[in-house]
C-alpha positions in Angstrom: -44.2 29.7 34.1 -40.7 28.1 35.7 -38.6 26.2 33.2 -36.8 23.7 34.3 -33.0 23.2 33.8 -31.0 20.5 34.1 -26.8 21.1 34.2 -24.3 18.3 34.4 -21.3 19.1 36.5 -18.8 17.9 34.6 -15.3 16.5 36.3 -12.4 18.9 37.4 -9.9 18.8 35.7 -6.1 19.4 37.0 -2.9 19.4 36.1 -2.2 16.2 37.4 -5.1 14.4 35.5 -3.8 15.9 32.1 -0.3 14.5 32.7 -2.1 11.2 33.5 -3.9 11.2 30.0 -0.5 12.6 28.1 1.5 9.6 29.8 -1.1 7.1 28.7 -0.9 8.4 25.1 3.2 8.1 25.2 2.5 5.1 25.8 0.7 3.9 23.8 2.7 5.8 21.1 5.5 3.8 22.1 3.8 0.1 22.7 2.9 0.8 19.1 6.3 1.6 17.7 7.4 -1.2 19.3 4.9 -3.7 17.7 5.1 -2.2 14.8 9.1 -2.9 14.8 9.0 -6.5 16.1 6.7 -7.4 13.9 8.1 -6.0 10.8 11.1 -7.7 12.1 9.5 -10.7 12.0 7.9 -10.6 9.1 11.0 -10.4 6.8 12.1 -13.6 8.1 8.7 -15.8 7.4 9.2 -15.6 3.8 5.9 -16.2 1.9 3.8 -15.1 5.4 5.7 -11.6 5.4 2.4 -9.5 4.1 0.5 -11.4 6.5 2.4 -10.7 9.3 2.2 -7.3 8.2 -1.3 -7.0 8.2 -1.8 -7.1 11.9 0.0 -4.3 12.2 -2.6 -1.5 11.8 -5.0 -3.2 13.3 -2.7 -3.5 16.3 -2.0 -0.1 16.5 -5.7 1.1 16.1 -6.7 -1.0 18.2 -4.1 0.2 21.0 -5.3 3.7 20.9 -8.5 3.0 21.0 -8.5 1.1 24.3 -5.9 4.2 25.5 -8.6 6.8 24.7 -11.2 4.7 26.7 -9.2 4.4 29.6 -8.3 8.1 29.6 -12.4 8.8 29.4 -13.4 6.1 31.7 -10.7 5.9 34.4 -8.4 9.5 34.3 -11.8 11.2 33.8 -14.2 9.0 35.4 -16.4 9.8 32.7 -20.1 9.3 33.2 -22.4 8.3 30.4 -24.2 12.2 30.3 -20.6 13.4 30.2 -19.8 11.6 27.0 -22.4 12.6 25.6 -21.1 16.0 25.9 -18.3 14.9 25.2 -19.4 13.9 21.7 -21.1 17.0 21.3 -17.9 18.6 21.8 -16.1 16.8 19.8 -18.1 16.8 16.7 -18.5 20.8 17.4 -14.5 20.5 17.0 -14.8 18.1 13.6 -17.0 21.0 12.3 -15.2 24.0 13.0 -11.5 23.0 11.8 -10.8 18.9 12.3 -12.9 17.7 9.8 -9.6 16.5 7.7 -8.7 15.0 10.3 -11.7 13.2 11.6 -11.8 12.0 7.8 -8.2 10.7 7.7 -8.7 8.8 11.0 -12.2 7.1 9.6 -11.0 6.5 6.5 -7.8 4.6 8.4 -9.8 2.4 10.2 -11.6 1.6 6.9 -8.7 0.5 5.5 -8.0 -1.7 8.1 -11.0 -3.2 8.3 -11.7 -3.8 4.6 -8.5 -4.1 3.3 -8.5 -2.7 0.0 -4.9 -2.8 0.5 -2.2 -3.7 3.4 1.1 -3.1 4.7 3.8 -4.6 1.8 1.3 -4.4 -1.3 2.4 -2.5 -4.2 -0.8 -0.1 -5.1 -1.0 3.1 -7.1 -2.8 5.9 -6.0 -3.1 8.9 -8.1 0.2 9.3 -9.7 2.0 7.8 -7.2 3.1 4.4 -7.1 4.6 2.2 -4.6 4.7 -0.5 -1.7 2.9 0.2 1.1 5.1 0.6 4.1 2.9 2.0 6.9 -0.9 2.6 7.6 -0.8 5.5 10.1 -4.1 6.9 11.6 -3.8 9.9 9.4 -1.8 8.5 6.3 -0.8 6.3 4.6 3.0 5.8 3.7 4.3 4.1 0.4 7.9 3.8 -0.6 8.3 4.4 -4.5 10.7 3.2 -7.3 12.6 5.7 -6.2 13.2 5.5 -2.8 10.7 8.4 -2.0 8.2 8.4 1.0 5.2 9.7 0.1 2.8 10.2 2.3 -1.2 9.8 1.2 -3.8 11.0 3.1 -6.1 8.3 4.3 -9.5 10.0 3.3 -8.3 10.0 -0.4 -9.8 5.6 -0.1 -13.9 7.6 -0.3 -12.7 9.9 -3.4 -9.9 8.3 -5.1 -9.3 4.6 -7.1 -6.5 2.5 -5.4 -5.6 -0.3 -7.8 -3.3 -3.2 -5.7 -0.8 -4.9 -8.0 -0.9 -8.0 -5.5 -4.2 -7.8 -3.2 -1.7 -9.1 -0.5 0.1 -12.3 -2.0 3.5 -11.9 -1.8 3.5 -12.3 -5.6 2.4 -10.1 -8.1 1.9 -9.7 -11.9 4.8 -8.0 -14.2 4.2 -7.5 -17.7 7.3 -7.0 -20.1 7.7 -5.4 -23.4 9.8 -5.6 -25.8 9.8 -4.4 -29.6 11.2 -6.0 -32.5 11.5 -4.8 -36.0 8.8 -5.7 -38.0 10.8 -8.0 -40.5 12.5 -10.4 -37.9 11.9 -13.7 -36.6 9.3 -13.5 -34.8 8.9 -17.0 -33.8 12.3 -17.2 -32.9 12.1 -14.2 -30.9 8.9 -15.3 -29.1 11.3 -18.7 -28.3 13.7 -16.5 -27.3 11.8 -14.5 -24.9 9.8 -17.3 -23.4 13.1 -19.5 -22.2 14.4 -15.9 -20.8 11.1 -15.6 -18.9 11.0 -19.5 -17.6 14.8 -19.6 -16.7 15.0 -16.4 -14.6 15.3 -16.5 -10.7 12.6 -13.8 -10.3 10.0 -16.3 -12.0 7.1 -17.7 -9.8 4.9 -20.3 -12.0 2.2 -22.2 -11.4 -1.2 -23.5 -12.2 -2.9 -20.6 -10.8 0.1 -18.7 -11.9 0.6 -19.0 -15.4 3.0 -16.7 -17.8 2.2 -16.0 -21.2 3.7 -14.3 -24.1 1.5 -12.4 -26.6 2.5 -10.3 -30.1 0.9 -7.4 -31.4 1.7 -6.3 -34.8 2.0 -2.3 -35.2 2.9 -1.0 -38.7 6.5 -0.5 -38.5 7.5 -3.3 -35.6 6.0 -5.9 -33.5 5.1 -5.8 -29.5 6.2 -9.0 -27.6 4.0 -8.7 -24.4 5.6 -11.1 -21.9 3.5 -11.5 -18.6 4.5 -13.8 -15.9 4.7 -13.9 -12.1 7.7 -12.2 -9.9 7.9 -14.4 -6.8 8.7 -11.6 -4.3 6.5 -8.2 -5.3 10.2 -6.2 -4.4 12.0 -7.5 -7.0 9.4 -6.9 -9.8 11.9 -4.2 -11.6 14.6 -6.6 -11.1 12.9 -9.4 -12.7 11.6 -7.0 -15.8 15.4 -5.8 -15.9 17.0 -9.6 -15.9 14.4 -10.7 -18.7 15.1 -8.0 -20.6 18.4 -8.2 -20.7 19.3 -11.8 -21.6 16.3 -11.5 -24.4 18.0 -8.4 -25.9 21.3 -10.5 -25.5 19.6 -13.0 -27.6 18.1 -10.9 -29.9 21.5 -9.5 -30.5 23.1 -12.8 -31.5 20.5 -14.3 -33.5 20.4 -10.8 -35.7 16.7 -10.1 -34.3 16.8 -6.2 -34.5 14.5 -4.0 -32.0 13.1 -0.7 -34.3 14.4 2.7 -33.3 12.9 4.5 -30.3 11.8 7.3 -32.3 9.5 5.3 -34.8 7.9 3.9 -31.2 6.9 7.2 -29.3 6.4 8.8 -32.9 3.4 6.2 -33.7 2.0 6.8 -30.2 1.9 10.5 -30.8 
């Protein structure tokens, strides 16, 4: 009994075509480093709009190398649609022998772009790493931290890990300030005190949809004055904890409002 067999000549390939398909990835490399530089450009001199100019950005760049990738397949190769086909197979032969991390960081890139559980310029944490987002590569994602460090994040961490966003891309975001008093001061006064600090400080963005507060909790050997308020600009949130904090303390130090010794506060958390 004759079987029959059916083989699909795929296209030669020569040196000439694979310098073809590398040109068309340096260039799109480059288009995308260029965007990705005017447009940050741009974006810090649109004030509030800055995250939302930054939010293009990965979708830009996916967006490039996707249409790069099909012209390589469809025009450099001349492609049929029984040779991606094997194509896929061999490609998903390659995700399971060895670029499955891979395959997952570039997915879980394009979910981020698309769903936007955070963007370019938010401030999110991320394990134990905290930061604003300053790039959404397709394998990582970059954050800048408190101090100055890039850390790099692998994209496939957004199926298996939490990611809480400080701002969910307004250029504002949510600070909340503490600051201890010993248990016999005035506490109304220091409550005044810290409230005009809060409402009088440059960093300060109120609103109706915006409100500050400022709460107390009593603890058995001092009291917890919980300021929270917006920073207008999500960069200067640890300059706007620092300036409130100062000129209450200031205050405090004038009006004879005494803050309890550091000890008796880490000691009661132990």
């Amino acid at each position: 009994m004759a079987v029959n067999s059916t083989t699909i000549d795929l296209p030669s390939i020569d040196l000439g075509t694979i310098l073809d398909s590398i040109l068309i990835l340096i260039f799109a490399y480059i288009l995308n480093r260029i965007i990705t530089f005017i447009l940050t450009w741009l974006s810090e001199n649109v004030g509030i709009y800055r995250i939302n100019v930054k939010m293009v950005i990965p979708l830009l760049k996916y967006s490039i190398y996707i249409i790069a990738i099909y012209y390589i397949l469809n025009d450099v190769l001349n492609l049929s649609s029984e040779h991606l086909i094997v194509f896929g197979g061999l490609l998903g032969a390659g995700i399971g022998f060895g670029l499955k991390d891979l395959f997952a960081d570039v997915v879980g890139g394009i979910v981020i772009t698309l769903e936007k559980p955070y963007q370019i310029g938010d401030k999110i944490k991320i394990r134990d790493n905290y930061g604003e987002v300053s790039d959404i590569g397709i394998r990582a994602t970059k954050i800048i931290t408190f101090d100055d460090d890039l850390v790099s994040i692998p994209n496939f961490l957004i199926f298996s890990e939490s990611v809480a966003s400080a701002n969910s891309g307004n250029p504002e975001m949510m600070k909340v300030i503490d600051i201890y008093i010993d248990h016999d001061s005035d506490t109304e006064l220091a409550i005044k005190i810290l409230k005009e600090a809060l409402i009088t400080s440059k960093y300060v963005f109120i609103s109706k949809k915006r409100p500050y507060t400022v709460l107390i909790k009593d603890h058995p050997y001092y009291k917890c004055l919980r300021a929270k308020a917006y920073v207008n600009d999500l960069r200067y949130e640890f300059e706007f904890e620092s300036d409130v904090t100062r000129r209450t303390l200031n205050e405090f130090s004038k009006n004879s409002i005494k803050t309890p010794k550091l000890n008796i506060i880490s000691g009661e958390g132990g």
